[in-house]
VOPAGU-2260 file (C-alpha; in pm, 1 decimal, decimal comma):
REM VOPAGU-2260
SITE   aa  ch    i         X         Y         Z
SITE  UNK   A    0   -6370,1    8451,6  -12174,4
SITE  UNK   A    1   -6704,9    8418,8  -11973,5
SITE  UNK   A    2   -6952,8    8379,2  -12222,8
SITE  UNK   A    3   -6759,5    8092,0  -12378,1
SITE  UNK   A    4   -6737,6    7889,6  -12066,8
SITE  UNK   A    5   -7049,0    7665,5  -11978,4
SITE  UNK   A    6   -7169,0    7707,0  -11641,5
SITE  UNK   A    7   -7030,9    7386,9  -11489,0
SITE  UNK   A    8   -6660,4    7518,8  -11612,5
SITE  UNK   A    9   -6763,5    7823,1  -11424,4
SITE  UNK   A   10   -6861,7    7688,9  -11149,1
SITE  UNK   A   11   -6488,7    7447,4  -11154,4
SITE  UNK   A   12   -6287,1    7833,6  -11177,0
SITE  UNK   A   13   -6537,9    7936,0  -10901,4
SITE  UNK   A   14   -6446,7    7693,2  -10638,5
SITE  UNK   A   15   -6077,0    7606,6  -10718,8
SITE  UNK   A   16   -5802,5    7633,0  -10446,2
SITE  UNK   A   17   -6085,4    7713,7  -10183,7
SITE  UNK   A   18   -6040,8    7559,2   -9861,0
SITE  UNK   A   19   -6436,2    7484,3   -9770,0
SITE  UNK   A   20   -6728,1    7622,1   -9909,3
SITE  UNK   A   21   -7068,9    7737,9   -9686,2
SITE  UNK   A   22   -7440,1    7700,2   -9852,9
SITE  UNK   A   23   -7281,1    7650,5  -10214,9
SITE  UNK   A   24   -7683,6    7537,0  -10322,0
SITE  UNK   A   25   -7699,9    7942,7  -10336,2
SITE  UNK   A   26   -7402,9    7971,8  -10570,5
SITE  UNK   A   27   -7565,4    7663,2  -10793,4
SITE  UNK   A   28   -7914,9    7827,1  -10769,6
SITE  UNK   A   29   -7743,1    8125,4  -10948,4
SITE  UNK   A   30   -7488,6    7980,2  -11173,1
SITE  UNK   A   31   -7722,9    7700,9  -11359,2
SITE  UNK   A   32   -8110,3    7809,9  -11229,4
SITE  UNK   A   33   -8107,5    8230,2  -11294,5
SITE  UNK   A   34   -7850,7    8180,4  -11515,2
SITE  UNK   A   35   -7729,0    8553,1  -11425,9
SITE  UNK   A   36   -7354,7    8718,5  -11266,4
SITE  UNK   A   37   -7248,8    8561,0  -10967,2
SITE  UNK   A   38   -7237,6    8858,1  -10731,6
SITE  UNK   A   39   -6979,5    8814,9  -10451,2
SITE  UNK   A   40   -6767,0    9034,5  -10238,6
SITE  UNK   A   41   -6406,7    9047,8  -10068,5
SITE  UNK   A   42   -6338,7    9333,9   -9795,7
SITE  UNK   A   43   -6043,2    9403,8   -9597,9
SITE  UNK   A   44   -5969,9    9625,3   -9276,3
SITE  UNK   A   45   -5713,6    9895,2   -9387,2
SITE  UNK   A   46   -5457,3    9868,6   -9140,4
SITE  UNK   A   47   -5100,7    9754,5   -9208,1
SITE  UNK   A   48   -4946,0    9783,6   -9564,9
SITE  UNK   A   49   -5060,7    9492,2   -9795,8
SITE  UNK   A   50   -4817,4    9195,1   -9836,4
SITE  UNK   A   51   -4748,1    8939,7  -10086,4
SITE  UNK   A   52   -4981,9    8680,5   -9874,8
SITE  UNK   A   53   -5335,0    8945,4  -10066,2
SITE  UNK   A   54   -5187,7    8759,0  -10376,0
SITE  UNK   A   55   -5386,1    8448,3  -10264,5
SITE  UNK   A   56   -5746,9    8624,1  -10242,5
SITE  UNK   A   57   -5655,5    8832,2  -10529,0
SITE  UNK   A   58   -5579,8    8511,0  -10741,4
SITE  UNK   A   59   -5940,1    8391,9  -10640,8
SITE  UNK   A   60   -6084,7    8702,2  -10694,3
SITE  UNK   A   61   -5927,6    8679,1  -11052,8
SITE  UNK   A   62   -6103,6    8316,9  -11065,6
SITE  UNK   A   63   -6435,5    8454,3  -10983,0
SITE  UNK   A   64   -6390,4    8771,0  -11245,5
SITE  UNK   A   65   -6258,3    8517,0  -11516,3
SITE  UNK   A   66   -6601,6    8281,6  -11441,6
SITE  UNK   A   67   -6811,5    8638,1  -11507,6
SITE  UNK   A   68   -6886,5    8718,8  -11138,5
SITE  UNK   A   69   -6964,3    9079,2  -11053,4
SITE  UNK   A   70   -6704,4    9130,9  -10719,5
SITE  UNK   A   71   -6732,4    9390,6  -10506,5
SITE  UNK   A   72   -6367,9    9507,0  -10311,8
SITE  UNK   A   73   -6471,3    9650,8   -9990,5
SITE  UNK   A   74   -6234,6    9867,3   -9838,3
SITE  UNK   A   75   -6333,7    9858,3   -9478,3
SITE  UNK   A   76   -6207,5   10184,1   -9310,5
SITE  UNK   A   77   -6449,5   10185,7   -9050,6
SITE  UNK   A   78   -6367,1    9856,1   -8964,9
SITE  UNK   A   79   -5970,9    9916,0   -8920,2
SITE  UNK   A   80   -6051,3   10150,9   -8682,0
SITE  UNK   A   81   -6259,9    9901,0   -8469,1
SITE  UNK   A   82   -6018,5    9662,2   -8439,0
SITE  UNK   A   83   -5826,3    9767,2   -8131,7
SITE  UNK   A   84   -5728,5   10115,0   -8277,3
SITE  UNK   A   85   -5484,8    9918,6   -8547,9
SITE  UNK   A   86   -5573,9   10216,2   -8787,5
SITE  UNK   A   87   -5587,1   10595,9   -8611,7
SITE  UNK   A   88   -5852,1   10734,6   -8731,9
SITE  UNK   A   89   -5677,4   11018,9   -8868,1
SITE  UNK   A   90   -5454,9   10788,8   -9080,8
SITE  UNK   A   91   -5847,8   10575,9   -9180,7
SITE  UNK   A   92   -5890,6   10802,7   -9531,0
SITE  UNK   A   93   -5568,2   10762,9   -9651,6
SITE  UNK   A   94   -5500,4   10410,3   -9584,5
SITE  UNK   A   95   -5789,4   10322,6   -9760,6
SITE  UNK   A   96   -5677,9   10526,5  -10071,7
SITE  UNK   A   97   -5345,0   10346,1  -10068,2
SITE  UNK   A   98   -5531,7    9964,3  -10033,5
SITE  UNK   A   99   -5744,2   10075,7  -10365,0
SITE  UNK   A  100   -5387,0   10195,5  -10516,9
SITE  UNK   A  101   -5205,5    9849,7  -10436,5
SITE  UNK   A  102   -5528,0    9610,6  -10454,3
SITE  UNK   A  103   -5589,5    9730,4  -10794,7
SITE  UNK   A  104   -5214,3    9697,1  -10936,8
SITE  UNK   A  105   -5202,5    9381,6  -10780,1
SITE  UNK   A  106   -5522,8    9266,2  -11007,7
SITE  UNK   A  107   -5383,6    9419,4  -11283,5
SITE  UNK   A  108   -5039,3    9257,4  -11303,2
SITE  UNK   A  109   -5198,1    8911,4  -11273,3
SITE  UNK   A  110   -5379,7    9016,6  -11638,0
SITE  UNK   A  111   -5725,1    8989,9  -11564,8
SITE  UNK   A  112   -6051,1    9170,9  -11698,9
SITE  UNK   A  113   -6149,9    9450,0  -11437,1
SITE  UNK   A  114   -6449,5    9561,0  -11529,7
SITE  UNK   A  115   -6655,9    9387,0  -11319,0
SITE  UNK   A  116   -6463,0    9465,2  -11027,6
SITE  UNK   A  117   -6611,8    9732,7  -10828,2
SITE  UNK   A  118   -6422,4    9949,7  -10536,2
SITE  UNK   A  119   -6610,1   10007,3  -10243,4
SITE  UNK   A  120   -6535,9   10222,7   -9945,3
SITE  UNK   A  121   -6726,9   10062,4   -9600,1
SITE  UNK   A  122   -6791,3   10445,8   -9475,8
SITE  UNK   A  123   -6974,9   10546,3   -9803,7
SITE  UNK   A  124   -7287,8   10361,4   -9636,1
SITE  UNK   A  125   -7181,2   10265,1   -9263,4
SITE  UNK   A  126   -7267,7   10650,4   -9131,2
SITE  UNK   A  127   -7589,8   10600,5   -9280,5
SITE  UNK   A  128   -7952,5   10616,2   -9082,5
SITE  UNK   A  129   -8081,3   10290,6   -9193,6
SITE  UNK   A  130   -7736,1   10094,7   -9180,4
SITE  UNK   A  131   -7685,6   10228,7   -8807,5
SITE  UNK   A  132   -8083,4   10116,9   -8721,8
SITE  UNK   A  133   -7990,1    9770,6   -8841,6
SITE  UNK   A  134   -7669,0    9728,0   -8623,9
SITE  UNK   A  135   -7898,7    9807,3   -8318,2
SITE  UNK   A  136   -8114,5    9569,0   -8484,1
SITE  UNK   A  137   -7915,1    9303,1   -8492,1
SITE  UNK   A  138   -7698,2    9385,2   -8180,4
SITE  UNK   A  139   -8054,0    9284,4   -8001,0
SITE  UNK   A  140   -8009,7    8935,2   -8139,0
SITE  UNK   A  141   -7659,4    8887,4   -8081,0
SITE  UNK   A  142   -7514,1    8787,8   -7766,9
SITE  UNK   A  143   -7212,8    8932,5   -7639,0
SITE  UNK   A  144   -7095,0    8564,3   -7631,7
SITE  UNK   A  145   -7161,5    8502,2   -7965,0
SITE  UNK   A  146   -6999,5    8809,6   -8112,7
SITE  UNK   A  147   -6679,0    8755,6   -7885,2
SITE  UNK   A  148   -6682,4    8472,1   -8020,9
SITE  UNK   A  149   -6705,6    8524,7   -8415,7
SITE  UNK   A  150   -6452,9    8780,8   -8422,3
SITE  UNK   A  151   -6168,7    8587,1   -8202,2
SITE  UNK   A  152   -5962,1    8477,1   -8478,8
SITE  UNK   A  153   -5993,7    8825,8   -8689,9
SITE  UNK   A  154   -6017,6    9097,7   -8403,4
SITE  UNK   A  155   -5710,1    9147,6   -8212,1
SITE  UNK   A  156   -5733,9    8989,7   -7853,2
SITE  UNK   A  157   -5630,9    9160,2   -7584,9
SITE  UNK   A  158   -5649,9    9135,6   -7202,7
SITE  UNK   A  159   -5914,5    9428,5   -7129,9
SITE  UNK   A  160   -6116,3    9432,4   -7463,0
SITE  UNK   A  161   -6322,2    9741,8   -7575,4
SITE  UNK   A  162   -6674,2    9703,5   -7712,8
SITE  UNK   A  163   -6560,2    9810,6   -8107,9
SITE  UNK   A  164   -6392,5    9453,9   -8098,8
SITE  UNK   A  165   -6794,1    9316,6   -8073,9
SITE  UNK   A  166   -6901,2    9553,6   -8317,9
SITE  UNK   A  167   -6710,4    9444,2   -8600,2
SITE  UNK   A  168   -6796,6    9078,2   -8643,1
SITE  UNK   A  169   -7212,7    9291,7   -8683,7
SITE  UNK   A  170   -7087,1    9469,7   -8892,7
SITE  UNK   A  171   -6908,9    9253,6   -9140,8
SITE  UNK   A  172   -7256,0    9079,4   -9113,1
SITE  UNK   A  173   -7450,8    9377,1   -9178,5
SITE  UNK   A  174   -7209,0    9437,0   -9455,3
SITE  UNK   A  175   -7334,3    9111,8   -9697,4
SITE  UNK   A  176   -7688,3    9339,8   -9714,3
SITE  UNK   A  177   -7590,1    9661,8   -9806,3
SITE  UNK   A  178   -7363,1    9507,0  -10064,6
SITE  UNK   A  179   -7601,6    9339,1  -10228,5
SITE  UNK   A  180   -7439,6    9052,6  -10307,2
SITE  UNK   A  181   -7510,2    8659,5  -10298,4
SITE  UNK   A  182   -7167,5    8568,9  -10141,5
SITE  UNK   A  183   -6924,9    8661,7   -9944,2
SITE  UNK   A  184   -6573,7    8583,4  -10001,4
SITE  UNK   A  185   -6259,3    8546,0   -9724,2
SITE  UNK   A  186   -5990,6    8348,5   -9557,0
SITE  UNK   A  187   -6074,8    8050,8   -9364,7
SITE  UNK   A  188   -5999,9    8219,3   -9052,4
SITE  UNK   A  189   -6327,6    8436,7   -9101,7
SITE  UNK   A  190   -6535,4    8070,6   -9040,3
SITE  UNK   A  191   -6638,6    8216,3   -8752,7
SITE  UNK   A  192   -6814,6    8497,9   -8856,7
SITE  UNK   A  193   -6952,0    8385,6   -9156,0
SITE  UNK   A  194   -7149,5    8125,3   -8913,1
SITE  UNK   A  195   -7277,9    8484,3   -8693,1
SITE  UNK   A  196   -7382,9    8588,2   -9059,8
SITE  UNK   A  197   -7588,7    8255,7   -9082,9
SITE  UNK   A  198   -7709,0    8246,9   -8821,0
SITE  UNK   A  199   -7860,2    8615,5   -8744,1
SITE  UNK   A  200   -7914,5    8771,4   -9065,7
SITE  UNK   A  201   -8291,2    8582,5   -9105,5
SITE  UNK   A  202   -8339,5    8685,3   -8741,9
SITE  UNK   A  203   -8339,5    9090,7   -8870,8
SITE  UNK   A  204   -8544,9    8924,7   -9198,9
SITE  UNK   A  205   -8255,0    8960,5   -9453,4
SITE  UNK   A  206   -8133,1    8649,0   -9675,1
SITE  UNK   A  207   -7890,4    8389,4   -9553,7
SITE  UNK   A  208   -7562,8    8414,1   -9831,6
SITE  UNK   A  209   -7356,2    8157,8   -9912,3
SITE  UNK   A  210   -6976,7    8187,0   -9821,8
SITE  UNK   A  211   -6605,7    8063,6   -9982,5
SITE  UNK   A  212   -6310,9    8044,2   -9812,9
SITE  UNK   A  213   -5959,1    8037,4   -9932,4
SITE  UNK   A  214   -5686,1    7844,3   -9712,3
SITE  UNK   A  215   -5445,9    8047,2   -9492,6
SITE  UNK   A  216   -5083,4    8099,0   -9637,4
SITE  UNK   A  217   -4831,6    8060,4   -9320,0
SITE  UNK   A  218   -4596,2    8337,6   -9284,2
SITE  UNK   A  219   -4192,4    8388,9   -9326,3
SITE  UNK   A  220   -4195,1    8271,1   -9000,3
SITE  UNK   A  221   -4404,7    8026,7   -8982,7
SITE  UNK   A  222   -4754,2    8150,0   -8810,4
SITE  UNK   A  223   -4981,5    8352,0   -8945,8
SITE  UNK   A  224   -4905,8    8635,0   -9198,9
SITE  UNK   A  225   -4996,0    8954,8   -9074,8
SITE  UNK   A  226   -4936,3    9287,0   -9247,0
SITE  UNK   A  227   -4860,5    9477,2   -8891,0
SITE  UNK   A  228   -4589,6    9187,9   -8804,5
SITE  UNK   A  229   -4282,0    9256,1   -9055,6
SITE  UNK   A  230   -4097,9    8962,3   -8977,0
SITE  UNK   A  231   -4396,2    8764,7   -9098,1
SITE  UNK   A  232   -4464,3    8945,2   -9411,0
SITE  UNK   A  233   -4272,8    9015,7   -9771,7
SITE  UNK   A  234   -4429,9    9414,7   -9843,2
SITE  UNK   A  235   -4539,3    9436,5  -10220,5
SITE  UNK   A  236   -4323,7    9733,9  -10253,7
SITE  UNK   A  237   -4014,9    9548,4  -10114,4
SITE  UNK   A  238   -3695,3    9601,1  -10344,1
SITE  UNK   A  239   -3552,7    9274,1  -10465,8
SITE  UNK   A  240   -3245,9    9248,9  -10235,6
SITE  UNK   A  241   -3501,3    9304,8   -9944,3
SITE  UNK   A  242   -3689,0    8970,9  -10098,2
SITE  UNK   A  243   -3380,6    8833,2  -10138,0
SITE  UNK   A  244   -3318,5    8823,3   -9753,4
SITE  UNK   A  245   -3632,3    8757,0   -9580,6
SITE  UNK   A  246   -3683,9    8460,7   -9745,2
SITE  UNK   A  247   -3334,5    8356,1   -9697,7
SITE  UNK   A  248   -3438,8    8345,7   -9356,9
SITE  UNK   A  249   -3754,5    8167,8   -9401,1
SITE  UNK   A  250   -3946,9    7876,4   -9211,1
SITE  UNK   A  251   -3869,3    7602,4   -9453,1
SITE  UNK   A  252   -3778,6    7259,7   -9269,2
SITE  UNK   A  253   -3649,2    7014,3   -9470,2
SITE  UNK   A  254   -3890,9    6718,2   -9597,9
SITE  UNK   A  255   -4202,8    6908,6   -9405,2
SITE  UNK   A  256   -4471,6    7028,9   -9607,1
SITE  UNK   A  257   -4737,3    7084,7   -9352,3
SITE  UNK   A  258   -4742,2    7451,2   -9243,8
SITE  UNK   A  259   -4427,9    7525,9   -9466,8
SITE  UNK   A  260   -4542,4    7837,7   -9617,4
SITE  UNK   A  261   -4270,4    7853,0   -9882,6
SITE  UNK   A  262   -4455,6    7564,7  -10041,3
SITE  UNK   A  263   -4836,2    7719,7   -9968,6
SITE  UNK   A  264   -4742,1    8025,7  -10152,3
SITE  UNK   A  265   -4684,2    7813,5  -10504,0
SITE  UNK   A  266   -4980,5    7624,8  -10433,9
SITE  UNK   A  267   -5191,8    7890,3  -10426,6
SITE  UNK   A  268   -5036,5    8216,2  -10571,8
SITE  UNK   A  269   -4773,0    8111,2  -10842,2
SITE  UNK   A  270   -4861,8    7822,4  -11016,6
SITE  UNK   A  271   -5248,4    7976,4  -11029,5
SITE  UNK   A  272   -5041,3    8285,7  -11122,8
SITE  UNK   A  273   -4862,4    8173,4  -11434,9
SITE  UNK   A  274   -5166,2    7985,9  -11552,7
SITE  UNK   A  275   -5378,0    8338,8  -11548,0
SITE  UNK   A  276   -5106,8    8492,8  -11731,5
SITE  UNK   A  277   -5048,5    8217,7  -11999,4
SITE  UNK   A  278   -5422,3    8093,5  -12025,2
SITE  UNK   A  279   -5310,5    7738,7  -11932,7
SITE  UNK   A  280   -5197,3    7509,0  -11663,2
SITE  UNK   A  281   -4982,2    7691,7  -11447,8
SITE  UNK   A  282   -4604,3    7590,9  -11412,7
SITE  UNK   A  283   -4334,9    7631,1  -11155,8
SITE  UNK   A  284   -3956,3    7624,6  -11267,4
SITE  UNK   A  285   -3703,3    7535,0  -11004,0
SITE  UNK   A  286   -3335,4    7526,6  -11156,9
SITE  UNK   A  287   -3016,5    7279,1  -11028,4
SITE  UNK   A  288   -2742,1    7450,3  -10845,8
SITE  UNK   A  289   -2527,0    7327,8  -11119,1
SITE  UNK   A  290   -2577,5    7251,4  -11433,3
SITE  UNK   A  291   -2380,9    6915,4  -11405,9
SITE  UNK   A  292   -2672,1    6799,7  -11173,2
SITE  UNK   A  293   -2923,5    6800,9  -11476,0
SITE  UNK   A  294   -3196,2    7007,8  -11600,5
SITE  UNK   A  295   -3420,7    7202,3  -11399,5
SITE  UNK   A  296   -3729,8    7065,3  -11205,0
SITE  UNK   A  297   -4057,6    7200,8  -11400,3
SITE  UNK   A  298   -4354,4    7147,2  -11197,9
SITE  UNK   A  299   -4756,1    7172,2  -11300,6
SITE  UNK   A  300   -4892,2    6959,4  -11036,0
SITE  UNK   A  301   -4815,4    7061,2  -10664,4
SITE  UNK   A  302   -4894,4    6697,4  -10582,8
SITE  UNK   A  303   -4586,8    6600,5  -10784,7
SITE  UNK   A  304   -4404,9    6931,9  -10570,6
SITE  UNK   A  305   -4454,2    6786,8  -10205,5
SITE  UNK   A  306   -4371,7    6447,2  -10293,4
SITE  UNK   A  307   -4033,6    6575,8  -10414,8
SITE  UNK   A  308   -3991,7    6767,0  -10092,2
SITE  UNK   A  309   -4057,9    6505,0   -9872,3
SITE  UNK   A  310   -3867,1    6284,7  -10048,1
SITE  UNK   A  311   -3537,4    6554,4  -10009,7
SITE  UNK   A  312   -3538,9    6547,5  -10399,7
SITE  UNK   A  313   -3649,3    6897,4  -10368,9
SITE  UNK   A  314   -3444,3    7072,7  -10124,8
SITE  UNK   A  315   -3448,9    7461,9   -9910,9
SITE  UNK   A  316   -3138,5    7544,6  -10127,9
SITE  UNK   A  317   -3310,6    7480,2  -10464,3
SITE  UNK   A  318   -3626,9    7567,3  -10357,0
SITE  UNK   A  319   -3555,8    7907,3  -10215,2
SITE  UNK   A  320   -3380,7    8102,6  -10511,6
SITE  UNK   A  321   -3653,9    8007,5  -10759,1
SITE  UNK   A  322   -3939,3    8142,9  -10507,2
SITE  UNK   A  323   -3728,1    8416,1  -10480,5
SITE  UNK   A  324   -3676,4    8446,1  -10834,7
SITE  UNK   A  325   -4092,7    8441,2  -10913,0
SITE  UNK   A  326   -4193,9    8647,0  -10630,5
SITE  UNK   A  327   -3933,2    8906,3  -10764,9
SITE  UNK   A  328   -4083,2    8878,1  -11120,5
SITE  UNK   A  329   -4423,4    8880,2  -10956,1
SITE  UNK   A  330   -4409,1    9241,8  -10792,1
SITE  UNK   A  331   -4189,1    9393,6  -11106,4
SITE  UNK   A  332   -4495,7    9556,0  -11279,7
SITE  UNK   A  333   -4672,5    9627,5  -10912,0
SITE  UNK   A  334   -4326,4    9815,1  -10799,9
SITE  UNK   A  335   -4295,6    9927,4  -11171,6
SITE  UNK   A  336   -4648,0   10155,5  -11135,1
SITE  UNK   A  337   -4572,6   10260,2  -10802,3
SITE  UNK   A  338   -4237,2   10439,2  -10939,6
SITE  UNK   A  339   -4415,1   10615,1  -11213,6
SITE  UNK   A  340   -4722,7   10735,4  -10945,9
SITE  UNK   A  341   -4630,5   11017,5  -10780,4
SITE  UNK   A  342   -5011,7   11001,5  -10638,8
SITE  UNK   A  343   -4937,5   10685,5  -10533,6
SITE  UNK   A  344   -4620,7   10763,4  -10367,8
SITE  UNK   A  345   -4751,7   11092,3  -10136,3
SITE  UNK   A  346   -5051,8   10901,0  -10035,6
SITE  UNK   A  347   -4811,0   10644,5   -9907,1
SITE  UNK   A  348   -4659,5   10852,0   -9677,4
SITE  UNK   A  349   -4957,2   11013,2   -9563,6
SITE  UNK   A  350   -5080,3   10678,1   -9494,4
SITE  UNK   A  351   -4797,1   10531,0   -9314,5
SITE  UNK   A  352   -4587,2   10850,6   -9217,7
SITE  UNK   A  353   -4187,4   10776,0   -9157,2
SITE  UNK   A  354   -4132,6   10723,3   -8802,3
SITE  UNK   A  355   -3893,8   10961,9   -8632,5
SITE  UNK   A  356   -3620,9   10808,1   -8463,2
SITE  UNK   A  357   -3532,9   10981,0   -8185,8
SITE  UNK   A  358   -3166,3   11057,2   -8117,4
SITE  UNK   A  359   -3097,7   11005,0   -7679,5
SITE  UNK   A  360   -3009,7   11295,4   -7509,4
SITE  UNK   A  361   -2677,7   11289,2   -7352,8
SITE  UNK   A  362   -2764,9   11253,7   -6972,5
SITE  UNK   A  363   -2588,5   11524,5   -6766,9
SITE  UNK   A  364   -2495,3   11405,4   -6422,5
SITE  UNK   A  365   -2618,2   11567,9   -6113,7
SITE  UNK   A  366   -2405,7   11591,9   -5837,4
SITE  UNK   A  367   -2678,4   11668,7   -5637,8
SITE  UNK   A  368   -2707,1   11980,5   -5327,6
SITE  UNK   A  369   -2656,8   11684,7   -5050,5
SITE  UNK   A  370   -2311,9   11650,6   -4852,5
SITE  UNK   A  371   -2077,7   11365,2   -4961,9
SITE  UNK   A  372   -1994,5   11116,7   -4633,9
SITE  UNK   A  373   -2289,0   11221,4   -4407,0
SITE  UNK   A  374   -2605,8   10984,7   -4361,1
SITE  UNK   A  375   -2839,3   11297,7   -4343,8
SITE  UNK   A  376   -2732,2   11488,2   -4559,5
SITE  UNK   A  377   -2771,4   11851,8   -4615,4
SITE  UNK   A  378   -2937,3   12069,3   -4854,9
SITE  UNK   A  379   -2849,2   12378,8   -5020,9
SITE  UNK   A  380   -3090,8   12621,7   -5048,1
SITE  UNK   A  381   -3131,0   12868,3   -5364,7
SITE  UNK   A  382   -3049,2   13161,5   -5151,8
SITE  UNK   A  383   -2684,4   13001,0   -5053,1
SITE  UNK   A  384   -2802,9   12923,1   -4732,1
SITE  UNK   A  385   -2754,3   12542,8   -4576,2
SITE  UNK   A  386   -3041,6   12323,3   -4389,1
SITE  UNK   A  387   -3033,4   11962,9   -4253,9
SITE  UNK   A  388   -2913,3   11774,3   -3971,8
SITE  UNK   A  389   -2531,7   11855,2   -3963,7
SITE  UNK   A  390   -2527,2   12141,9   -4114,4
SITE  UNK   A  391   -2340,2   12337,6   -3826,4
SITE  UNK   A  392   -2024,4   12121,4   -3968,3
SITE  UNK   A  393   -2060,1   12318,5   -4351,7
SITE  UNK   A  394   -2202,5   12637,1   -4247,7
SITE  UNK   A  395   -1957,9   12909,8   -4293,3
SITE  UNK   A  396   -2189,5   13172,1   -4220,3
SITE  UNK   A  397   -2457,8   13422,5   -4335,4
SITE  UNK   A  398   -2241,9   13672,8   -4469,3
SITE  UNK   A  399   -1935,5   13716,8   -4704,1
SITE  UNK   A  400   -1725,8   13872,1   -4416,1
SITE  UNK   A  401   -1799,9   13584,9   -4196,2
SITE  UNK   A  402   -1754,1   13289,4   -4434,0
SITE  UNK   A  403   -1393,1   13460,0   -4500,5
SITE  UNK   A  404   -1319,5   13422,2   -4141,4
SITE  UNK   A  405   -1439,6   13103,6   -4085,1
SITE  UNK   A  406   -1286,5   12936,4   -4392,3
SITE  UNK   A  407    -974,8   12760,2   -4283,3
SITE  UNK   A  408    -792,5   12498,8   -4507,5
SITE  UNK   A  409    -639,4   12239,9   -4319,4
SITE  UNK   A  410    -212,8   12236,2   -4353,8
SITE  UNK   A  411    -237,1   11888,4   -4480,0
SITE  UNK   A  412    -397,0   11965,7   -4739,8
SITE  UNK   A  413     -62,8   12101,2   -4879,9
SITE  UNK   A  414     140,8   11875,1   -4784,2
């Protein structure tokens, strides 16, 4: 499909859906100067399992494939481990080998051309000599400030942060290098350290790269979507009644498109989805409740979308069941290959192992050695003997012969 298209259409499948574009004169130069493959590149930490909000890079990593550019998926292990321990470093290897499992069915089932697509793992050349010299390099151009700084929307904050947190905004930086590659590619909320990249690359003597962003999906809950916060998140691997219910109880106000993720995710996954798949304009089908209430709302332009939903044409009840509906169609052939993997299926729980639940012991009371009713107590020795302030009122002596004589039960107690 490449070599038919003329580098302006290109350039249009290059840039759709993105959010804002950095030093696009370097994509330009490329595209309609060298007249060579775009080469660009797309990593991501492996921490938490994947969920349904990768389908918007992945749909602009199609784009880029589709307009003939040569992508690179980096599968930052090193990277995961950084970022405030989210990945154990034990768990690093196999997490990474379950990403390149899901990324790649995900790519697959939106029925694009692969082979261009290349699979990169960031430890392959991050324990490396040179790579190491250059992140000392640059770590004596960086301030502390500035790195704090770049990473503070992508590296976990916490209150007593550990260097690795500075490290990784360097090395994503570093990374655009040793990729060899003319862009880099990632959600808006990487701004920050695509600036750092900017900005101190030419100060270590490497090239300044141009950068794309894609806009931010909001979660099931409104905020962002994270893939270690579960109420945020749909899983790829999710069975349909799972899907069913989380977005049941999804964010979705009434007449509010701004930050309504419900209507971000047709935006930018399924109406770009179905037009991949069908070689067209994308459409989005949302049937009536009844059928006495007239056909069913068929939408190609999201424009058309929000000013239904603000309007209250387009309601949560009609517009829930036919996300639902897509996004179950959506992961069929993903969930599909994952059944018929048993690779896939043993790395997955080596990657994310079951957690135990731990059953609670039945607490067994102690009585306790002290005497009941008396402010200082006593204590009972192990040897039988008694110590402690009124002990003289317990004691019934050293011996058995003694104790026998000097145990006397009161009458009353009979009585």
């Amino acid at each position: 499909m490449a070599d038919s298209m003329s580098a302006s259409d290109k350039l249009a499948l290059i840039y759709e859906n993105l959010q804002e574009k950095l030093k696009e004169e370097i994509i330009e130069d490329v595209i309609f100067k060298q007249n060579r493959s775009l080469k660009i590149y797309w990593g991501t930490a492996t921490t938490g399992r994947p969920h349904c909000g990768y389908f918007v890079p992945m749909v602009k990593i199609a784009h880029f494939l589709r307009a003939g550019c040569t992508v690179k998926l980096l599968l930052a292990d090193i990277h995961g481990f950084l970022d405030n321990l989210k990945a154990p470093i034990e768990l690093v290897k196999y997490r990474a080998e379950y990403y390149r499992f899901v990324i790649t069915s995900l790519l697959k089932s939106l029925n694009v051309p692969i082979d261009r697509l290349e699979v990169v793992l960031g430890s392959s050349y991050q324990l490396s000599a040179e790579y190491t010299m250059d992140l000392f390099r640059l770590s004596s151009v960086v301030t502390e400030h500035d790195s704090k700084k770049a990473g503070a929307e992508v590296v976990k904050q916490v209150a007593n942060p550990t260097l690795s947190g500075l490290i990784y905004p360097l090395m994503q930086t570093l990374d655009e290098q040793y990729l060899d590659v003319d862009v880099q590619f990632g959600g808006v909320d990487q701004r920050k350290i695509f600036t750092l990249a900017t900005e101190s690359l030419p100060k270590i003597n490497y090239n300044v790269r141009a950068h794309l962003m894609n806009p931010m999906v909001p979660g099931l809950s409104g905020g962002k979507m994270s893939a270690s916060d579960p109420d945020s998140k749909i899983d790829l691997l999710d069975p349909p009644d799972v899907v069913e219910k989380k977005l049941k109880k999804a964010h979705c106000a009434p007449k509010e498109v701004e930050g309504n993720g419900i209507i971000g995710f047709v935006e930018y996954v399924l109406l770009s989805v179905d037009g991949l798949k069908n070689g067209g304009k994308g459409k989005f089908v949302v049937e009536r409740r009844k059928p006495e209430d007239g056909e069913p709302l068929v939408y190609e332009d999201i424009t058309k979308l929000k000013e239904d939903y603000e309007a209250d044409r387009l309601t949560p009840q009609l517009l829930k069941p036919a996300i639902t509906k897509a996004l179950i169609n959506l992961l069929k052939p993903i969930q599909e290959e994952y059944q018929a993997s048993v690779e896939w299926q043993q790395i997955t729980n080596q990657a994310y192992p079951p957690t135990e639940t731990k059953k609670k012991e039945k607490k067994v009371k102690d009585r306790g050695t002290r005497f009941p009713g008396t402010k200082g107590g006593i204590e009972a020795r192990p040897d039988g003997h008694i110590e402690g302030r009124v002990k003289d009122q317990v004691n019934l002596g050293t011996g058995v012969e003694e104790a026998m004589d000097n145990l006397v039960i009161p009458e009353k107690a009979f009585s």
